[in-house]
Phi, psi and omega in degrees: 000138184266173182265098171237027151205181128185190221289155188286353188260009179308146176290183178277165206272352184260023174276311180313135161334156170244023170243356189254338183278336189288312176301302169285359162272011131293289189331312196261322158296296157232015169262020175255333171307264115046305187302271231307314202281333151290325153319300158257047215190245178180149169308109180285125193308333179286335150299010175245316138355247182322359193262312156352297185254352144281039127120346198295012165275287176264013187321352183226019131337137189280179174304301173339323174281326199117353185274179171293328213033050173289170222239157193310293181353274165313326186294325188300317186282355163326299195315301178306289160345298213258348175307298176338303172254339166207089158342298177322286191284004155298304186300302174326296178291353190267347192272348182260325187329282201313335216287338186277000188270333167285277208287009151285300159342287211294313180305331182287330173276048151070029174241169200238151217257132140338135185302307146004299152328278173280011158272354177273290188291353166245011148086025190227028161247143135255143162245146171265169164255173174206072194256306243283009201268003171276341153332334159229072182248167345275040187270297157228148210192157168267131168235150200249103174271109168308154177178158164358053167109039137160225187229168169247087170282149173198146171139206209231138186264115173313314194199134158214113181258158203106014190299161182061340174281297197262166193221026166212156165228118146299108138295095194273117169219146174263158160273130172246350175278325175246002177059038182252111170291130166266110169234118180246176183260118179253109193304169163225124235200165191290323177272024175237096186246135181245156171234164175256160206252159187253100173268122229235330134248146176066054212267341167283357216274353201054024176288110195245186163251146164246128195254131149238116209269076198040047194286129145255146228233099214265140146348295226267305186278015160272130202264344201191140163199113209212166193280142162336309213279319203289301194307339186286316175311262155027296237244334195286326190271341168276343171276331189275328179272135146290136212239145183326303197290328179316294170322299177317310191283333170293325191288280192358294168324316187287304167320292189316335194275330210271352188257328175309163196277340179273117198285336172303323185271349163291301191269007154314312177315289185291002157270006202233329183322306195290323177316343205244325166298308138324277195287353178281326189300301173310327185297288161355296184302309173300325177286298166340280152339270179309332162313284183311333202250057166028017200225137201269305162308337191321137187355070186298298178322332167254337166318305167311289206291303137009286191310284172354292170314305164314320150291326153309328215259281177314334189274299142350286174308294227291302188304333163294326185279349157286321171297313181294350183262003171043076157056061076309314182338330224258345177303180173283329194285011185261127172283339161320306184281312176305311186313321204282314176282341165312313199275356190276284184327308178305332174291325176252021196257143177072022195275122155242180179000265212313325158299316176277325171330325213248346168262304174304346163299286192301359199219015153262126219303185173255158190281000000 
C-alpha cells in the first residue's frame, strides 16, 4: 500500500525516532501484507520472534534493560503503526506493551522486582493480561485468598488475549472480604487451562477463556495490592479515552479510501482527514493533561465524549469503505468487512457502566 497520509501533527520524518521509522517498514512489509490471513488464521508464534528482536518487548524499558525508553509520544504512534496495519498481532502485543512502564514504576516506589519482572524488562517474555474482570465485579471477578507468603487465585478469566504465544500473565484478582485487588505476575503452568472463544473479530487475535485452578501466588511476584475504589480510579482512561490503536485503523481506512477508484471516496477521504486529526489531537491533549495533574479522573466527561465521537467517525469510514468497494467489501479476502469488524470488537473493548452508557445515550433518536 502506498501511503498516502497520516496524522498532520506527527513530526516531520527526519524528527521521527529512528526505532518508529524500523517498526513501521516491518509493519508495512510484513504485518499488514499478513493481516486478513491472520485474521483468519492466528498471530504466528515468529511474530513475537521478530517483535523480540526489534525491540517492541520492551520499548519503554530504560536502556539499563536493553530497551528504547521511549516517551509518552512515540509509544502512541507505536501503537497506532502496528494496530494500523494488523489488528489481530495489535491486540496480542497491547496486552504485554504497557507492562515494563508498570514495573519500572513499581520499582521507583521501592518494590523489588521479582525474576519474572526482569526477563519482561529484557524483553524475553510476551506477557498476557488478565485485568478486565474486575470491572464486573461482584457479578464475576478472579478470586484471591491470602495464606501464608502469598495468595491462592482461582476462577475464570473472560478473554486473554495471545494464548499459547505468552508464558506470564498479569493477573488482577480480588479479595472480596477486604475488597482489595492483587495484581501479579502468573507464570503459565498446567494449572492454567483454556477453552476457546468463538469470536466474531479479531478472530487471529488467539483469545481465549482461562481457568485458574488454585494457583499460588508468592509475595514476591505481587506487583500492587490496592482497594477496588483505587484500581477503578486508576482504571479510568482505559474505559473512557480514545485510544492509539483507534487513530491507527482510521488512518489505514482513510489511505484505502484515499486510493478508490470512486472520486466520491477520494473526497470523503480529504473531507474526513482533517476531522479525525482533530480528535486524535484533542484525545492526546486530554490524556496528556490527567497524566501530567496525576489524576486519572481529569475531565473524564470530555474525555469520554471524544471516544464516543471517535467511534462515530470510524463507524463512518468504515461503512464508506463498504460502500466504496461496490458489493466487494463483504468479502473475506476484503479489508472492508475486516475493518467494520474490527472497529465493532473496538465498541466494546475494554467497556464499563459509564462507557457504555455514554455510547448507547450517543445513538439514541431524538424525541
Amino acid at each position: 500500500m502506498t501511503i498516502t497520509g497520516r496524522p498532520t501533527d506527527t513530526p516531520a520524518a527526519t524528527d521521527v525516532h529512528p526505532f518508529l521509522t524500523e517498526v513501521e517498514n516491518y509493519a508495512e512489509s510484513v504485518l499488514r501484507p499478513r493481516a486478513l490471513a491472520t485474521d483468519a488464521t492466528a498471530v504466528a508464534p515468529e511474530r513475537i520472534t521478530e517483535f523480540a528482536t526489534l525491540g517492541l518487548l520492551n520499548h519503554l524499558a530504560p536502556a539499563e534493560f536493553g530497551g528504547a525508553g521511549l516517551g509518552r509520544a512515540d509509544d502512541r504512534r507505536l501503537h497506532e503503526i502496528i494496530a494500523g496495519a494488523c489488528p489481530n498481532t495489535w491486540l496480542v502485543w497491547a496486552q504485554h506493551a504497557p507492562i515494563a512502564a508498570r514495573l519500572i514504576a513499581a520499582r521507583d516506589e521501592g518494590l523489588t522486582l521479582p525474576d519474572l519482572a526482569l526477563d519482561i524488562l529484557r524483553g524475553e517474555r510476551l506477557a498476557g493480561a488478565a485485568l478486565s474482570d474486575v470491572r464486573r465485579f461482584p457479578d464475576h471477578y478472579i478470586r484471591a485468598r491470602r495464606i501464608t507468603g502469598g495468595w491462592v487465585v482461582t476462577g475464570r478469566v473472560s478473554w486473554v488475549s495471545g494464548w499459547g504465544l505468552n508464558s506470564v500473565l498479569t493477573t488482577a484478582a480480588i479479595d472480596s472480604a477486604e475488597r482489595r485487588v492483587v495484581t501479579a505476575l502468573i507464570p503459565v503452568t498446567d494449572r492454567l487451562r483454556a477453552a476457546p472463544l468463538e469470536l466474531a473479530a479479531l478472530t487471529g487475535s488467539r483469545t481465549e477463556r482461562v481457568f485458574l485452578d488454585e494457583v499460588f501466588v508468592p509475595d514476591e511476584n505481587v506487583l500492587s495490592v490496592q482497594t477496588i475504589e483505587e484500581w477503578h480510579h486508576n482504571d479510568v482512561g482505559n474505559a473512557n479515552d480514545a485510544r492509539p490503536h483507534h487513530f491507527g485503523l482510521a488512518e489505514s481506512i482513510l489511505n484505502e479510501l484515499s486510493e478508490s477508484t470512486a472520486d466520491e471516496a477520494r473526497a470523503l477521504a480529504r473531507a474526513w482527514r482533517p476531522q479525525i486529526d482533530r480528535l486524535r489531537s484533542g484525545a492526546y491533549q486530554l490524556i496528556d493533561a490527567a497524566a501530567d495533574a496525576k489524576d486519572p479522573s481529569l475531565d473524564v466527561q470530555q474525555r469520554l465524549n471524544t471516544r464516543v465521537a471517535t467511534f462515530d467517525a470510524l463507524s463512518a469510514l468504515s461503512r464508506a469503505l463498504l460502500v466504496a468497494r461496490a458489493g466487494h467489501g463483504i468479502a473475506r479476502d476484503d479489508t472492508a468487512q475486516f475493518y467494520a469488524r474490527t472497529i465493532l470488537f473496538f465498541h466494546v473493548q475494554g467497556q464499563n457502566a459509564t462507557g457504555r452508557a455514554a455510547q448507547l445515550t450517543s445513538l439514541t433518536p431524538p424525541d
